[in-house]
N, C-alpha and C positions, 0 to 999 in steps of 0.2 A: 302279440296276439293278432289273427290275423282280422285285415279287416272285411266282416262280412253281416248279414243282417240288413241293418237300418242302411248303412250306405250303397250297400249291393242293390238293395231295390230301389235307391234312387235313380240308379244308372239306369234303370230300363226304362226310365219315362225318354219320351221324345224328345219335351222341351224342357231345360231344368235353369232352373234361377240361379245367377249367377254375377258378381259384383261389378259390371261394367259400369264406369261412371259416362253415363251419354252426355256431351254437347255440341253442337255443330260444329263450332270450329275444329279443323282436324289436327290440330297438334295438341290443343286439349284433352281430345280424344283419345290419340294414341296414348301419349302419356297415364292417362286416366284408365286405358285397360292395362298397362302394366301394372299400376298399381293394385287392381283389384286383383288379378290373374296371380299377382305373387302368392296368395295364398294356396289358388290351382288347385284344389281336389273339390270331393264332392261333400267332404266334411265343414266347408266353411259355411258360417252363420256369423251374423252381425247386425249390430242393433245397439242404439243408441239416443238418447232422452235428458230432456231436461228434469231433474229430479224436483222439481218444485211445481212444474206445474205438471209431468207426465207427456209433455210433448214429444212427439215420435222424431227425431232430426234424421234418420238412419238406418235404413229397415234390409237386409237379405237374407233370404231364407231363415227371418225372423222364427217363423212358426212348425220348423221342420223340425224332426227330430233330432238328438244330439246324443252321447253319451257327455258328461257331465264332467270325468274326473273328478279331481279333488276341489270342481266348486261343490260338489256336495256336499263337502266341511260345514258351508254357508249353512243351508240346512238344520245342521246337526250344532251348529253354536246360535241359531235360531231357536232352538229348545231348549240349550241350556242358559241361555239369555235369562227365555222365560220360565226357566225354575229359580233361577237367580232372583227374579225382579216377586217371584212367588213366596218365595224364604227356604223352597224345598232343597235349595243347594246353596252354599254359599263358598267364597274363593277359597276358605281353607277346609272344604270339605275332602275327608281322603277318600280316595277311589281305587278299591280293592283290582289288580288286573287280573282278570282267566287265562287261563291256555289257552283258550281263543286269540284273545285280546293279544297276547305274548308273538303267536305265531302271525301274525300279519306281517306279510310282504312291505319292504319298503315301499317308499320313505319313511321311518320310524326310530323311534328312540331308543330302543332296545331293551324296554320295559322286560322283567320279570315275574314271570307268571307266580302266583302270591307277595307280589309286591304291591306299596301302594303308592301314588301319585296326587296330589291335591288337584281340585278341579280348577283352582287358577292358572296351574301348570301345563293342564290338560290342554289347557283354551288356548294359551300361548303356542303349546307344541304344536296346535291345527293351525293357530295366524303365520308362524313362522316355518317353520319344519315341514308342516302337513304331516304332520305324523299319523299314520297309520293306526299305529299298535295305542296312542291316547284316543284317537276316537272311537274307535272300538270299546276300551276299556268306558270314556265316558257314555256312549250310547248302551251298555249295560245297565251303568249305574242309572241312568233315567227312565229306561224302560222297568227295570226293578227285576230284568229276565234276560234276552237274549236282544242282540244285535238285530234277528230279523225282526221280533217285534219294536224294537224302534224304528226300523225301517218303515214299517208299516205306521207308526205316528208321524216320521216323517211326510209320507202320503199324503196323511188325512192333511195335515198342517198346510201342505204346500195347497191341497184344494181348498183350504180354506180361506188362503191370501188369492183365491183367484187365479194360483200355477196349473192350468189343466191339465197340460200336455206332459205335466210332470211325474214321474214314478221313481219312487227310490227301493234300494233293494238294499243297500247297508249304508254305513254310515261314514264310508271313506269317499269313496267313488275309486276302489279296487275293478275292473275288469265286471260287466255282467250284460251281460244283452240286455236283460230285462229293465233295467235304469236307464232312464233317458230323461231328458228334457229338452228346451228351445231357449235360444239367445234371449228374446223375450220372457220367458219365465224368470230366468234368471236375471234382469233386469228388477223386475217384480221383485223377488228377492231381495236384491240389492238395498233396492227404495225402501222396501220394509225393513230391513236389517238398520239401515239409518234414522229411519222415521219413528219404529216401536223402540227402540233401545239407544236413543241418541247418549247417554255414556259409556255403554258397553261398545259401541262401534267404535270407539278410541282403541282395543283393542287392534283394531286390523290399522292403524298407524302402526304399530311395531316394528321398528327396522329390525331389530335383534333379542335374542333369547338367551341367558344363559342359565345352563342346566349341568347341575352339577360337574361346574371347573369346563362344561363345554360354551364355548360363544357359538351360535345358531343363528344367523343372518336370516331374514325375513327373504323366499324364494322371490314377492314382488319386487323387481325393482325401479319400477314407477315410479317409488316413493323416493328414492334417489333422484331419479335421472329425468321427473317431468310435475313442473312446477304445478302445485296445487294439490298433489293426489293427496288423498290422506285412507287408501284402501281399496279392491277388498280382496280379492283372490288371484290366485292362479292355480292351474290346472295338467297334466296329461294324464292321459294313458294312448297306446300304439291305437286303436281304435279312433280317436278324438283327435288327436293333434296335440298342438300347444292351444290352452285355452285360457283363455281372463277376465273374470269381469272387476271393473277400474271405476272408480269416483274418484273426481277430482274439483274443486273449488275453485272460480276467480272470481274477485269483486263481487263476492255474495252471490253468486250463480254456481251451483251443481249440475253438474252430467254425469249421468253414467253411461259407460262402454263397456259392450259385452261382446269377446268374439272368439269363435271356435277356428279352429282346423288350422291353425299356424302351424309351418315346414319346421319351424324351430322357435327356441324361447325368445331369442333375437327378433326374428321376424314379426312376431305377433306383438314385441313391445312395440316396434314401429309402427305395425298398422293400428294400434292401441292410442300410441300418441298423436297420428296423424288426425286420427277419427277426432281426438278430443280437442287438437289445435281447431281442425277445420270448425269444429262446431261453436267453441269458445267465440272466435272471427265472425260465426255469422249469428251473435247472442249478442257482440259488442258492438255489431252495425246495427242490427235489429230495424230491417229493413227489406218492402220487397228487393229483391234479385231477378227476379227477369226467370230463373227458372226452381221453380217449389216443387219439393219433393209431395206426393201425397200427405195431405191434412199434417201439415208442416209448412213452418216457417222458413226451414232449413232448404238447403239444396246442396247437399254433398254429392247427389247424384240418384240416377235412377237403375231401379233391379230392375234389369232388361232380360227379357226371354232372348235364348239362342240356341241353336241346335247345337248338344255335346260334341260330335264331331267339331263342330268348327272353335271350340274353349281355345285357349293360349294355352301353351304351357308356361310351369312355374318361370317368373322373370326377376327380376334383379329388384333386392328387397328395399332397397334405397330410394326405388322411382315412387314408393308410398307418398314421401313427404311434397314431391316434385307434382303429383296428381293432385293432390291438395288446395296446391299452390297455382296450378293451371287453371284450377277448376274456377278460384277465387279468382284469379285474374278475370276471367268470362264470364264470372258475375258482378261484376264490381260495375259491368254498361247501365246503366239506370233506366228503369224501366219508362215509355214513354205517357203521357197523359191519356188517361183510359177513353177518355172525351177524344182522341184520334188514334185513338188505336181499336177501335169497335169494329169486330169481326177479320180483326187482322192478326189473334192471336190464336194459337193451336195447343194440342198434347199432342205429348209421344208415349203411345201404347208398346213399345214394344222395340227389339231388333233382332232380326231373321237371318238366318244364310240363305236361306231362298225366297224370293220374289212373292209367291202362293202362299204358305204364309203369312206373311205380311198382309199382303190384301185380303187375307179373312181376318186377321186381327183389327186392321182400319175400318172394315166394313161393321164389323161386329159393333165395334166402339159404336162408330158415327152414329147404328142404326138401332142403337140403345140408346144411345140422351142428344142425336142431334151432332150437324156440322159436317163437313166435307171428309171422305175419308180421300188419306193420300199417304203414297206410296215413295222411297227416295233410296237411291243406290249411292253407298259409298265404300269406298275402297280401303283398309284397313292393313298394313304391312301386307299388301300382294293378296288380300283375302275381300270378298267383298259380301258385303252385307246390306240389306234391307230395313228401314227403317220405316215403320208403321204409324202415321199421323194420323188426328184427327183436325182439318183448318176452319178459319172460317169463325172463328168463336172471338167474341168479346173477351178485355180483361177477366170479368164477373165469372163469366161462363166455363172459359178454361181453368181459374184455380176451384170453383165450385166442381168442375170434374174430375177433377184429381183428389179433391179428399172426399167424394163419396165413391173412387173406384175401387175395387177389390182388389186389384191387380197392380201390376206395373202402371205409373203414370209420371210424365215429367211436362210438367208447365212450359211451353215457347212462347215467349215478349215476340213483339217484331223485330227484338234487336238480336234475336238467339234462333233469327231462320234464314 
């Protein structure tokens, strides 16, 4: 499918959000743009939260649009949770499949049109498989009609947890312009899928399926390969990427990660497990860092504006863990007493390819809540870029301006300038 629509009109903006982890020190840096750049297109979004209390550790082009793929399974075993928990369905109800239902494109089971399939099997075949042709068949049976009217419940539903941005058009997440959502929405999702239905979410633990004399291995494999997970999706189509959104548990703490536009299924496990290492690390210090992400604890790093020409290209999928780990090391300086450190601390709004730029993004800041705007040139593999500070601010001052900015914002101690 080609890709066009949502992501074509991203490309024509000037400035487009993009995953660079900014810190001073430059070998942090570099490291920290390979790792974001691996993703490299205009389809990536990522976003990531503490599921207990809703805190944001993780935010790029959180609130963009997305196609969804098969997380809109999520959705659609969102409703049949709650017919479940209603009495209107239960695991050994049969569910008649349509020629509709039959003729869906893979991934799917191979369902026969006038055959029938229980809805516990149903569920299974969307946790594991992502089958196609059961969700289909089970969004019939709970609309009591057609696939697009449950899409259209799906809708209401998703406005009703608060998914704005979200629109469904069926019940798989098959190819449609018109279905979309954000990294963030589906986070939402997630938290609710855990929170309203905490037994039925056992479910998305499923490592395998088996279906008549077939074994069906769960597509996640997170659930293998990164301690704690216990769910919840993964995602393509050519449009989207590889996409996932991931909960996982330590020591009675929940995260979830939610990230679009992965180059491959490979790729996006890593930036999936990195995202959820770095975060667990800075849950188990739980402490300032020197630099806060916006109205966050966390500091994985800040969504810095740049001009599209100057993006990386895609880079080596490995340096995820290695950015991570950079990034952690450069926060691990401890921040110094706020009682000497007054008016010695700044933000960082922003990084430019060009100069002019910059100085309107500093000025803007400064000359909206106060502080020096300042301006600083660094050189990045042979490219150089502009970084947009606001100085001059107290401890209090600089992380109170970061979590009431809109925008880009990244907290500097005096030990991270």
């Amino acid at each position: 499918m080609v890709d066009t629509g949502i992501a074509a009109g991203y490309r024509t903006r000037v400035f487009v959000l993009c995953a660079f982890v900014l810190v001073v020190f430059v070998t942090p840096l570099l490291i920290a743009r390979d790792a974001a750049a691996q993703i490299g297109s205009s389809r990536y979004a990522a976003f990531m939260q503490d599921a207990d209390t809703g805190e944001v550790l993780f935010a790029v082009n959180a609130d963009e649009p997305r196609y969804p793929a098969s997380l809109t399974k999520m959705m659609t075993l969102y409703l049949a949770f709650e017919a479940l928990k209603r009495g209107t369905l239960s695991p050994d109800t049969r569910i008649r499949v349509s020629r509709h239902a039959a003729s869906m494109e893979p991934s799917k089971l191979g369902l026969r049109a006038g055959s029938t399939i229980r809805a516990r099997d149903a569920i299974m075949a969307l946790v594991t498989k992502s089958a196609n042709d059961a969700a289909a068949a089970l969004a019939e049976h709970l609309s009591g009609s057609t696939e697009a009217a449950f899409a259209r419940m799906m809708t209401r539903k998703a406005r009703a947890l608060g998914m704005a941005r979200t629109t469904f058009r069926n019940a798989s997440g098959l190819p449609d312009p018109a279905q979309v959502t954000t990294a963030r929405d589906m986070a939402v999702l997630s938290r609710r899928l855990i929170r309203d239905f905490p037994n039925r979410y056992a479910y998305f633990s499923t490592t395998s399926f088996d279906w008549k004399g077939r074994h069906i291995p769960n597509h996640n494999r997170l659930l293998a390969a990164f301690d704690g997970t216990d769910g919840i999706k993964t995602g393509y189509i050519r449009a989207s990427g590889f996409n996932m959104a991931a909960s996982a548990v330590r020591d009675g703490r929940r995260l979830i990660a939610v990230v679009f536009g992965g180059a491959s299924g490979a790729e996006r496990d890593e930036h999936v497990m990195a995202l959820l290492d770095r975060g667990f690390d800075e849950m188990e210090r739980d402490a300032p860092t020197g630099t806060v992400m916006a109205g966050s604890r966390s500091s994985l790093g800040l969504v810095a504006s740049a001009n599209a020409a100057s993006l990386p290209s895609t880079s080596s999928r490995t340096s995820v863990r290695l950015a991570a780990a950079a990034v952690s090391r450069a926060q691990r300086v401890p921040d110094p007493p706020a009682s000497t450190a007054s008016g010695s601390w700044a933000v960082q709004v922003g990084a430019f390819s060009g100069r002019g730029p910059a100085q309107t993004a500093a000025k803007r800041a400064a000359k909206r809540n106060g502080g020096k705007a300042r301006v600083e040139r660094v050189r990045v593999r042979g490219k150089w870029f502009w970084r947009a500070r606001v100085a001059g601010l107290s401890a209090a001052e600089a992380r109170g301006y970061c979590r009431a900015a809109s925008g880009p914002c990244m907290v500097l101690s005096p030990n991270l300038q």
